[in-house]
Backbone bond lengths (Angstrom), bond angles and torsions (degrees), N, CA, C in turn:
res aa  C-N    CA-C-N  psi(-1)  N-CA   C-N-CA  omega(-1)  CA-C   N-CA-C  phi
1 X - - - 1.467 - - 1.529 109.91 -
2 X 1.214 110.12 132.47 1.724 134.53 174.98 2.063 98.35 -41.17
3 X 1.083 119.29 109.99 1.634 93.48 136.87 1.322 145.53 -37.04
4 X 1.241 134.70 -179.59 1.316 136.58 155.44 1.718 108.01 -78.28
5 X 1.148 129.89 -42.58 1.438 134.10 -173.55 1.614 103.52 -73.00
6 X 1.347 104.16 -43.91 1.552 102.93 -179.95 1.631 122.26 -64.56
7 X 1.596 97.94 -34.52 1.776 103.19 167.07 1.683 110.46 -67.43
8 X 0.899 101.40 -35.50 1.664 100.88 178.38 1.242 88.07 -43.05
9 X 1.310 94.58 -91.55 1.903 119.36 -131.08 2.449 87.83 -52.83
10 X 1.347 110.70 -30.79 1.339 101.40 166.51 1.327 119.06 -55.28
11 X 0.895 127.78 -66.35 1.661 132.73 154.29 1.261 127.89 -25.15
12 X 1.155 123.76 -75.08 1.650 123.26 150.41 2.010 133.94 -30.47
13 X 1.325 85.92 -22.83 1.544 87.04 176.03 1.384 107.24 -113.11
14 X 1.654 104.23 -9.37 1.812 93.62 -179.60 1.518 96.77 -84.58
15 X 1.275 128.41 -23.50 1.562 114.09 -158.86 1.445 99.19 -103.00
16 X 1.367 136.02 -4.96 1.143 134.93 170.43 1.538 124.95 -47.15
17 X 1.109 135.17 133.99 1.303 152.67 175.40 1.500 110.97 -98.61
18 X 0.901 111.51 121.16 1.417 114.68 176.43 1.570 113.54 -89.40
19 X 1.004 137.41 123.36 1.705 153.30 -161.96 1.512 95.62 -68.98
20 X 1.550 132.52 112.89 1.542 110.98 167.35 1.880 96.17 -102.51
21 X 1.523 78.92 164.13 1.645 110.23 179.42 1.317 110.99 -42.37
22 X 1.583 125.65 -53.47 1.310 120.86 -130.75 1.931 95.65 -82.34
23 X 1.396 127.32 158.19 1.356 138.58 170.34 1.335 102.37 91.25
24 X 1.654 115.82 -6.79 1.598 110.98 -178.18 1.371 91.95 -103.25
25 X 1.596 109.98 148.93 1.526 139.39 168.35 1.529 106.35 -59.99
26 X 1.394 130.50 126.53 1.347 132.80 -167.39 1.610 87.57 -60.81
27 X 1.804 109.63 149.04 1.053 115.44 145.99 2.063 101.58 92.30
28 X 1.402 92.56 -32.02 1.707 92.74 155.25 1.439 121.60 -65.85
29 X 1.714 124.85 143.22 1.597 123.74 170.61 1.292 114.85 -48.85
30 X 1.815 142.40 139.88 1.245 133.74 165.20 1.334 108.21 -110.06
31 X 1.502 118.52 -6.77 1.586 121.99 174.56 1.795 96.60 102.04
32 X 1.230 95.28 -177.96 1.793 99.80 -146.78 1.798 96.80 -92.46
33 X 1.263 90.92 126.04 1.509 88.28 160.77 1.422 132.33 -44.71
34 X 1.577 133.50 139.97 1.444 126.06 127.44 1.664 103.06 36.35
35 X 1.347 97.09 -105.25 1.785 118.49 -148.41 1.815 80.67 -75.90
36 X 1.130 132.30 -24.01 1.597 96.99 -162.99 2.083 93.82 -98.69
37 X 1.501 104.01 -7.25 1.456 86.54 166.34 1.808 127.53 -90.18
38 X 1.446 99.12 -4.12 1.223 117.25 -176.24 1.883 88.48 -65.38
39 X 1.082 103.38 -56.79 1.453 127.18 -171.53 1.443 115.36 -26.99
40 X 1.993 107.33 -51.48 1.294 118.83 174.61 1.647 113.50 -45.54
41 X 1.634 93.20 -62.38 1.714 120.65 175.07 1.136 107.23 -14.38
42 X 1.357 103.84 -74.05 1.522 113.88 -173.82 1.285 136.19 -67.14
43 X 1.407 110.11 -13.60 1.629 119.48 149.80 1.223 145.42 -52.25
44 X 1.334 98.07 -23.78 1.393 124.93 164.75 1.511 115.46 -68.42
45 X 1.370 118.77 8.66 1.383 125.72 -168.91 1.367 113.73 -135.18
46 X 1.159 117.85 177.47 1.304 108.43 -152.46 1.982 106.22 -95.98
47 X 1.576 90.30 -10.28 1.919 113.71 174.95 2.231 91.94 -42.56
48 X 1.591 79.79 143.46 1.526 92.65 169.70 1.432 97.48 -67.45
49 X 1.563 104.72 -166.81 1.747 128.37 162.70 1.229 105.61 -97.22
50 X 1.679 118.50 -11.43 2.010 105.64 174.88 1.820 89.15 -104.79
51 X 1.263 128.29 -2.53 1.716 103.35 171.50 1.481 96.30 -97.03
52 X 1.016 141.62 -34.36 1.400 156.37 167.16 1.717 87.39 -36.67
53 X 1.254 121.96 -107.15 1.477 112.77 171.05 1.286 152.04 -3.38
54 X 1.451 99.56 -46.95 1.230 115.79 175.74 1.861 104.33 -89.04
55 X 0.975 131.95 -32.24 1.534 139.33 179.67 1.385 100.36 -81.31
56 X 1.346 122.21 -7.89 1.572 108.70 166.42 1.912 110.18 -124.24
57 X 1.051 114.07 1.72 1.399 139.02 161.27 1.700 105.23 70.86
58 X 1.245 86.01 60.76 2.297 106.35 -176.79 1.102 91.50 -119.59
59 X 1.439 121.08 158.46 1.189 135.97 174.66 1.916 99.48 -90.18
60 X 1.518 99.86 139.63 1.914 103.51 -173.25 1.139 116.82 -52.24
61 X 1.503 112.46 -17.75 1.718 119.36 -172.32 1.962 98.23 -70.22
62 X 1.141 98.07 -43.20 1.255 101.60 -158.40 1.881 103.64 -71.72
63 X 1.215 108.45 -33.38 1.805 120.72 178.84 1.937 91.50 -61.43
64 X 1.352 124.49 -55.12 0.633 115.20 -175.69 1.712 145.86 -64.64
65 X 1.715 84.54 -26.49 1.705 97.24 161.65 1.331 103.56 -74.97
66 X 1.081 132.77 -50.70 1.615 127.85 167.38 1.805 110.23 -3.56
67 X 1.192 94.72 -69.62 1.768 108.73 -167.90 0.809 114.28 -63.16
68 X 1.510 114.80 -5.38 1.962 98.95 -179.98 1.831 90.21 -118.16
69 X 1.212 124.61 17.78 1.547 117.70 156.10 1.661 135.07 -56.76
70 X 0.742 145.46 122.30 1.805 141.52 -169.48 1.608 81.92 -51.94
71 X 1.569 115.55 -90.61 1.484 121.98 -149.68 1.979 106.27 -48.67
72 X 1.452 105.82 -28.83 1.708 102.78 -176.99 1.490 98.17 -57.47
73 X 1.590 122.58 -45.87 1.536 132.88 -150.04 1.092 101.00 -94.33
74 X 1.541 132.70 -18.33 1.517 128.00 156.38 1.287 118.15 -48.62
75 X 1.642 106.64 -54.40 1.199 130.95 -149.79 1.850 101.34 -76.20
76 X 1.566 98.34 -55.98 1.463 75.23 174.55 1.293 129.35 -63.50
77 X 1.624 117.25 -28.36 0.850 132.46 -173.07 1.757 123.14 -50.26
78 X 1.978 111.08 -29.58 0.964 136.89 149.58 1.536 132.48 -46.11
79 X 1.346 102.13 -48.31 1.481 130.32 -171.65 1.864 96.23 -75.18
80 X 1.107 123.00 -36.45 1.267 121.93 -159.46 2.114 92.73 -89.64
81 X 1.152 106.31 -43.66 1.553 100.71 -179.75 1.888 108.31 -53.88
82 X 1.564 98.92 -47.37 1.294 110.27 -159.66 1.634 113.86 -60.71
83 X 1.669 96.88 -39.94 1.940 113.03 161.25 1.374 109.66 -43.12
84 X 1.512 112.97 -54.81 1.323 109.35 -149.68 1.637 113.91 -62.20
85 X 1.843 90.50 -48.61 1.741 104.62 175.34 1.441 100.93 -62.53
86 X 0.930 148.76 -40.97 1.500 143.76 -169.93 1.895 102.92 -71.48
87 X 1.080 116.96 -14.94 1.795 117.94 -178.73 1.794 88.34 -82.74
88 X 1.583 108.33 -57.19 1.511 96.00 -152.62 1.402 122.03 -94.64
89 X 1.735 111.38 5.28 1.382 121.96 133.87 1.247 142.16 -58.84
90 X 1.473 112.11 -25.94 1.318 134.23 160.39 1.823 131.82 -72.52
91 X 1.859 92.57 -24.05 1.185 94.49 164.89 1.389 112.57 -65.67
92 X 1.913 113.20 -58.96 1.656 129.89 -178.81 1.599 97.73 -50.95
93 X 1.370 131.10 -2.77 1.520 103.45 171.04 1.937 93.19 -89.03
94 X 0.885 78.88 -66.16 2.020 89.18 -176.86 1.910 101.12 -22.79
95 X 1.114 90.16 -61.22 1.744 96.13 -177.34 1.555 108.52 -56.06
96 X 0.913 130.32 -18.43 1.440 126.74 161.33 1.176 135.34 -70.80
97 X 1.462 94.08 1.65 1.836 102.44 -172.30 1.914 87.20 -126.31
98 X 0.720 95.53 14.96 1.382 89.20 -177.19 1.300 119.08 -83.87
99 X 1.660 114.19 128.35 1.935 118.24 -158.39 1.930 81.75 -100.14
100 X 0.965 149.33 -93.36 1.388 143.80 -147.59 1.650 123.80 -151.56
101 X 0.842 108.92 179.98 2.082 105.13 177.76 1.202 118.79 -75.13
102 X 1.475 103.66 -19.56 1.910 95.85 -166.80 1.437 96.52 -110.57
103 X 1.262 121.25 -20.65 1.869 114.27 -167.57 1.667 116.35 -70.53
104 X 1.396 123.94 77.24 1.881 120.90 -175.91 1.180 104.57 -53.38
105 X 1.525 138.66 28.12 1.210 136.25 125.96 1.914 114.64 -114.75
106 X 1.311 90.97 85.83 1.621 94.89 -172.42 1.461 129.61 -117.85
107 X 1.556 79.31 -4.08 1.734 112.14 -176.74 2.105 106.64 -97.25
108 X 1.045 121.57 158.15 1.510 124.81 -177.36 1.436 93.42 -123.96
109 X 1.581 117.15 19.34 1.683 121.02 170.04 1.775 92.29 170.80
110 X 1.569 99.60 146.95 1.211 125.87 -151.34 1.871 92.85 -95.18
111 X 1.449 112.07 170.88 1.388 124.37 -170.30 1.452 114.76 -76.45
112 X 1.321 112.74 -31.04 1.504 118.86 -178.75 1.613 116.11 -24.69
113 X 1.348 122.41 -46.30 0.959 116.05 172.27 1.630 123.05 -37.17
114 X 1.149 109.06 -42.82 1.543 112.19 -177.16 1.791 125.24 -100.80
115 X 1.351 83.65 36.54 1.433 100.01 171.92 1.441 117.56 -62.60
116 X 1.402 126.78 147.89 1.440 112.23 -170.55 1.419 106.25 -140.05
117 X 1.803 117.96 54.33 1.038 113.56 164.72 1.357 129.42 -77.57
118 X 1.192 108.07 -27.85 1.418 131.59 174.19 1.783 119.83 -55.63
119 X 1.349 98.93 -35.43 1.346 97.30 -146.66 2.004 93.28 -84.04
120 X 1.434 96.61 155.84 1.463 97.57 -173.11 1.870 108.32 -89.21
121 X 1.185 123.61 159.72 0.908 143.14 176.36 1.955 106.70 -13.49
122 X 1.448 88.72 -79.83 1.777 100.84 177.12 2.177 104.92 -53.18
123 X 0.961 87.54 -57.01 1.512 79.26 -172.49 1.275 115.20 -57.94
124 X 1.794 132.24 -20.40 1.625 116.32 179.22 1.208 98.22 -87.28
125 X 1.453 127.78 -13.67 1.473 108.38 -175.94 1.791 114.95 -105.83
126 X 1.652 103.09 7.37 1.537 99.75 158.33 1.570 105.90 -106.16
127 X 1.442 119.73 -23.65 1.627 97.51 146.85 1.291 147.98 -51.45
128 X 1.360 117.37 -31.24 1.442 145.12 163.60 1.635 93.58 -58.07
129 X 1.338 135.43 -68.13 1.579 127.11 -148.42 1.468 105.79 -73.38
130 X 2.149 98.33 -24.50 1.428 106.44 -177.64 1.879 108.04 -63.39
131 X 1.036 111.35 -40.95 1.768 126.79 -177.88 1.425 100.37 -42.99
132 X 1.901 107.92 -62.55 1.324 108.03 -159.29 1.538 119.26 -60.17
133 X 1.564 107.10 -40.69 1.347 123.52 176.71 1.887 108.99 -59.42
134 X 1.276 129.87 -60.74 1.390 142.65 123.90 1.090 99.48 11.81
135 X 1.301 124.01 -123.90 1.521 124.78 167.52 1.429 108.60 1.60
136 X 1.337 122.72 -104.33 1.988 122.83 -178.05 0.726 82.96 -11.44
137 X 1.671 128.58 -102.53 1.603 125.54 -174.56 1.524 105.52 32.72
138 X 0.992 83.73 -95.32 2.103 117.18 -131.81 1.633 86.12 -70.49
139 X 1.769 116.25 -42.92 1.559 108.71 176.83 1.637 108.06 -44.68
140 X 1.014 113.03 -54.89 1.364 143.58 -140.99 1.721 100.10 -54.99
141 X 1.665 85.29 -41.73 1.651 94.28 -173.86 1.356 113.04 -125.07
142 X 1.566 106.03 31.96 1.462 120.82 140.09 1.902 97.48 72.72
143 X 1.808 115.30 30.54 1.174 119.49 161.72 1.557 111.20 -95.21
144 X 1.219 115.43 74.42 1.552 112.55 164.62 1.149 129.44 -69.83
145 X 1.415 128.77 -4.57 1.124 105.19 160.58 1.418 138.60 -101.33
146 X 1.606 99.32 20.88 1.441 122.48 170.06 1.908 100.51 -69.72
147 X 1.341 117.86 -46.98 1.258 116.50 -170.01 1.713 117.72 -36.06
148 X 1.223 111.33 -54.30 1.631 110.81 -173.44 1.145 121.94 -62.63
149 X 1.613 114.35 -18.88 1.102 126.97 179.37 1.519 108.56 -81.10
150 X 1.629 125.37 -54.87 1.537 119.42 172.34 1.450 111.87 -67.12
151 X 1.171 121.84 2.96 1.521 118.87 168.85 1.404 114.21 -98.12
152 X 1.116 132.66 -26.31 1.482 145.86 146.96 1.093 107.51 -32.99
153 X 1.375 128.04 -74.52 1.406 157.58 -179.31 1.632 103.31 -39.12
154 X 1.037 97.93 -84.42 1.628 101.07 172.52 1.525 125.13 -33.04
155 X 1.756 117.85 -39.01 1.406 116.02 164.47 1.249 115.25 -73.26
156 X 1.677 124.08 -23.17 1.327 108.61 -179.37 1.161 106.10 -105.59
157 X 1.463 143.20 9.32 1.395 133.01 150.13 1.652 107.36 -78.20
158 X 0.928 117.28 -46.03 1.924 112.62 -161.37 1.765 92.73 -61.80
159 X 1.506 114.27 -70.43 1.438 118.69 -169.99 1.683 105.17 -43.99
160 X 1.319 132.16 -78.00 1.210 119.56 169.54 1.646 120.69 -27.49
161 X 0.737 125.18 -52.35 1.916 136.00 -174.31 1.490 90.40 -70.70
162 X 0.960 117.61 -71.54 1.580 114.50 178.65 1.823 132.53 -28.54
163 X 1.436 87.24 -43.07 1.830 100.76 -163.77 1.467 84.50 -89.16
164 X 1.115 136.41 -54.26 1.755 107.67 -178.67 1.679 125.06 -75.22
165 X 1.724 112.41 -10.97 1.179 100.70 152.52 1.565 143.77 -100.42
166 X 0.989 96.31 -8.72 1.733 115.17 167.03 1.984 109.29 -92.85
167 X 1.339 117.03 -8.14 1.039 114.73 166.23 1.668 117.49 67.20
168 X 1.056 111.33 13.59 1.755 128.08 -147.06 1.941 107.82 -159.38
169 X 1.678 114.90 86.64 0.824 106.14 177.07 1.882 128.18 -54.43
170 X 1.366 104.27 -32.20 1.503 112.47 165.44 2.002 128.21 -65.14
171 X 2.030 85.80 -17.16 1.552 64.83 -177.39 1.977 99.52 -117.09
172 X 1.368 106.36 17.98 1.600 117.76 154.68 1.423 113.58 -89.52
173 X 1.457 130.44 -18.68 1.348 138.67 161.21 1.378 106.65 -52.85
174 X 1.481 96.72 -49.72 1.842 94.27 -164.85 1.264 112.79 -96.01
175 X 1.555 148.06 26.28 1.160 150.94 -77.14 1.924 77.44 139.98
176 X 0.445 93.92 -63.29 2.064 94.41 -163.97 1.924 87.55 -81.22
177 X 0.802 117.21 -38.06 1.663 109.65 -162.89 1.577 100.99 -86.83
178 X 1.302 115.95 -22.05 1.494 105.17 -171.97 1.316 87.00 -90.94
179 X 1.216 153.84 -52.74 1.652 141.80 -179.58 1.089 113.19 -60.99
180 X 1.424 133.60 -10.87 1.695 137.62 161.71 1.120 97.54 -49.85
181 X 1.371 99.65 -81.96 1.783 126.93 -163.61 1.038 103.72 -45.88
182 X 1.593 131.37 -45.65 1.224 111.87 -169.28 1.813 122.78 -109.87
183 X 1.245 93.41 29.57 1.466 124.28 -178.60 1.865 100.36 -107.70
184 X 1.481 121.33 -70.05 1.159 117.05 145.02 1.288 137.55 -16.71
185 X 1.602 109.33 -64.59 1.572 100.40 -174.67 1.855 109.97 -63.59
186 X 1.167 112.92 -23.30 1.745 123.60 -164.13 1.595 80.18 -81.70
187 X 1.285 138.24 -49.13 1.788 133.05 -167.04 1.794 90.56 -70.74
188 X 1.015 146.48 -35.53 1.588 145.34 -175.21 1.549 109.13 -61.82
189 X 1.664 107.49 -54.23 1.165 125.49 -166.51 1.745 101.23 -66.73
190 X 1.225 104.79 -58.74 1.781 108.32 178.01 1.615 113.85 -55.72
191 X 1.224 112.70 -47.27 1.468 113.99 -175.48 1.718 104.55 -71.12
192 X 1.683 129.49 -49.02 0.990 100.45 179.23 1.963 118.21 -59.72
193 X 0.957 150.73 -45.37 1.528 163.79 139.65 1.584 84.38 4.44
194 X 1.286 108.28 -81.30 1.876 107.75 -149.52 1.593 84.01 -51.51
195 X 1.357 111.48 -77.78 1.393 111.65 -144.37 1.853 114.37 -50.31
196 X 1.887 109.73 -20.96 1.351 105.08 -161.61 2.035 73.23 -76.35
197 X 0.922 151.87 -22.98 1.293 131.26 -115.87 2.112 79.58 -106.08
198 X 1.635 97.44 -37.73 1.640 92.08 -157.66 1.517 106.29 -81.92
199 X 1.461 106.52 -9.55 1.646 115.33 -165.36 1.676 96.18 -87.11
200 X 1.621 111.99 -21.76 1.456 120.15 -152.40 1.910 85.51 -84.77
201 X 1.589 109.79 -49.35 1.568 120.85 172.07 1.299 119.68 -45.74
202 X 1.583 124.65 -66.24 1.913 118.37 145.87 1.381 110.79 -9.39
203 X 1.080 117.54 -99.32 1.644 131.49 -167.61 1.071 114.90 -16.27
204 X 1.687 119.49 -53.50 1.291 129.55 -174.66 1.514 135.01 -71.07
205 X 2.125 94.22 -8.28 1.312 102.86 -174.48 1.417 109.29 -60.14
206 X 1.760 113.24 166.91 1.562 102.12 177.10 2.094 90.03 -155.53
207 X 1.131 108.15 83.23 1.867 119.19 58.89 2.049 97.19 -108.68
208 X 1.266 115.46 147.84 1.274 130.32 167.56 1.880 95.66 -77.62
209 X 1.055 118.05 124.56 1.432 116.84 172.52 1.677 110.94 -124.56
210 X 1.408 109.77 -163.39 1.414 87.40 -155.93 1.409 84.21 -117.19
211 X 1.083 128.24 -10.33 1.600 116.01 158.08 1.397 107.69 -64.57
212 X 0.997 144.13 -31.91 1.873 138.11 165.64 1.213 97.31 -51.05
213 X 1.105 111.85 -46.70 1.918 115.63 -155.73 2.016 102.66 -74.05
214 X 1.702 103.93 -8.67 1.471 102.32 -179.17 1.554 91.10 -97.65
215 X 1.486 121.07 -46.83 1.647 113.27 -179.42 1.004 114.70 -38.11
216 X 1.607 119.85 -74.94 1.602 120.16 179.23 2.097 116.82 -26.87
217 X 1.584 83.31 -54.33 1.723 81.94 -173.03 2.100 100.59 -66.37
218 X 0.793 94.27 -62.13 1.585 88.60 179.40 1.351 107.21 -22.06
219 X 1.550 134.80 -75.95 1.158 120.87 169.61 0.718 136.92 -52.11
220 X 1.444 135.53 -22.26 1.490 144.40 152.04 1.605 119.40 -38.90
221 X 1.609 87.42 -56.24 1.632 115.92 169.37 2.038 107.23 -41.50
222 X 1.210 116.71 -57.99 1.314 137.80 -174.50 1.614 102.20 -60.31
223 X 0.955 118.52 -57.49 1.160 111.60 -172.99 1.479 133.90 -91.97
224 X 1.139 112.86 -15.01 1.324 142.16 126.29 2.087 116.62 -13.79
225 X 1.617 80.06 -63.99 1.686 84.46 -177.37 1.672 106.55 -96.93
226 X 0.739 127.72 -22.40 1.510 120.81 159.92 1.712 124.98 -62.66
227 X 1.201 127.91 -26.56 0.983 134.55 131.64 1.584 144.53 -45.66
228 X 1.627 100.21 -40.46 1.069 95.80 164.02 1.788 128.49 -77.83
229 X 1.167 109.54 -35.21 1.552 123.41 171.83 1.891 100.85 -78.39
230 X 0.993 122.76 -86.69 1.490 109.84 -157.73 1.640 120.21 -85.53
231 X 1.380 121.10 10.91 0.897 108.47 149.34 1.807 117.98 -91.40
232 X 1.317 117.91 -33.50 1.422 115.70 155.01 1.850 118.22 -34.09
233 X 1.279 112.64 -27.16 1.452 107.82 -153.60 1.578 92.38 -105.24
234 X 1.251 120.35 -17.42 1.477 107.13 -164.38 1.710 83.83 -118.68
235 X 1.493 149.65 9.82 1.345 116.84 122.26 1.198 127.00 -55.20
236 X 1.452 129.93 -21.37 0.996 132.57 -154.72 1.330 106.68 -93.08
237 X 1.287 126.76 -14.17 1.560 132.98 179.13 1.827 99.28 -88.29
């Protein structure tokens, strides 16, 4: 199965247009070739700048002047926003199929997609900051059932990213569980806050009706079962 990074960068190079010469003034920019936008693509990965080179058959000097170009450093610079929103839209699709907290078949398609062997150093850890921010998010505006899903995510991005850079499936295990846990405990801490804060706002309505009196429990209800499933699961790591 395809990654998410790997469908990108497929996508991105199939719809690409390559800029020709002719109607431009010699010596004016026409925008990046083919092979030197492939180039960006692949930065996004965890490939050096001499396998990068050699897989597009440039000499490294030349990958490397690349990177200090304005339009190359725009461009990736583009490519990297456009990934990011495309990961955490992809989470809110997943979360839409989502049946409950406790069912380990809860998904209508499995995590693989967000495998993160690929991704290079900088990019898992601005995916990671993208999650956390993500996450607030979704508390923020009282989408909980986005949570199980970016907590999913997070075990199967770190462990994947981990085991090909630590080289050591035992020490990307342990490496994946301490950024669970402590990714988790910060999603516990925020969610209890929102929810005591909106259940505390209910209460106070006046007239108190008995549809308030189902909101409050609903969230009660919510958190209730998130507790019971993922805090069970992340002592357990």
């Amino acid at each position: 199965m395809e990654t998410l990074l790997q469908k990108f960068m497929k996508m991105k190079l199939k719809s690409y247009v390559e800029p020709e010469r002719k109607g431009t003034m010699k010596g004016d920019p026409i925008g990046l070739s083919k092979v030197k936008y492939e180039a960006g693509l692949l930065m996004l990965t965890r490939m050096t700048y001499k396998e990068i080179a050699e897989r597009l058959k440039v000499s490294h000097g030349i990958v490397l002047k690349w990177r200090t170009e304005p339009l190359f450093i725009s461009t990736l610079g583009k490519h990297t926003n456009e990934f990011t929103e495309l990961f955490g839209n992809r989470i809110l699709e997943v979360a839409s199929t989502m049946k409950d907290f406790e069912n380990p078949e809860r998904y209508n398609n499995d995590l693989n997609e967000f495998n993160g062997e690929d991704y290079s150093p900088d990019m898992f850890n601005l995916i990671v900051a993208m999650l956390e921010l993500f996450r607030n998010t979704m508390i923020d505006e009282l989408k909980f059932h986005v949570l199980p899903v970016i907590l999913d995510v997070v075990a199967t991005l770190a462990y994947t990213h981990y085991v090909v850079r630590l080289h050591d499936p035992k020490k990307a295990d342990n490496a994946m569980r301490e950024g669970y846990k402590l990714f988790h405990a910060i999603t516990v801490s925020l969610m209890n806050e929102r929810i005591a804060k909106e259940v505390k706002s209910i209460l106070i309505r006046e007239p108190f009706l008995e549809e308030d009196r189902q909101s409050a429990l609903q969230y009660l209800n919510i958190l209730e079962a998130y507790f019971k499933s993922y805090t069970q699961r992340a002592y357990k790591l």
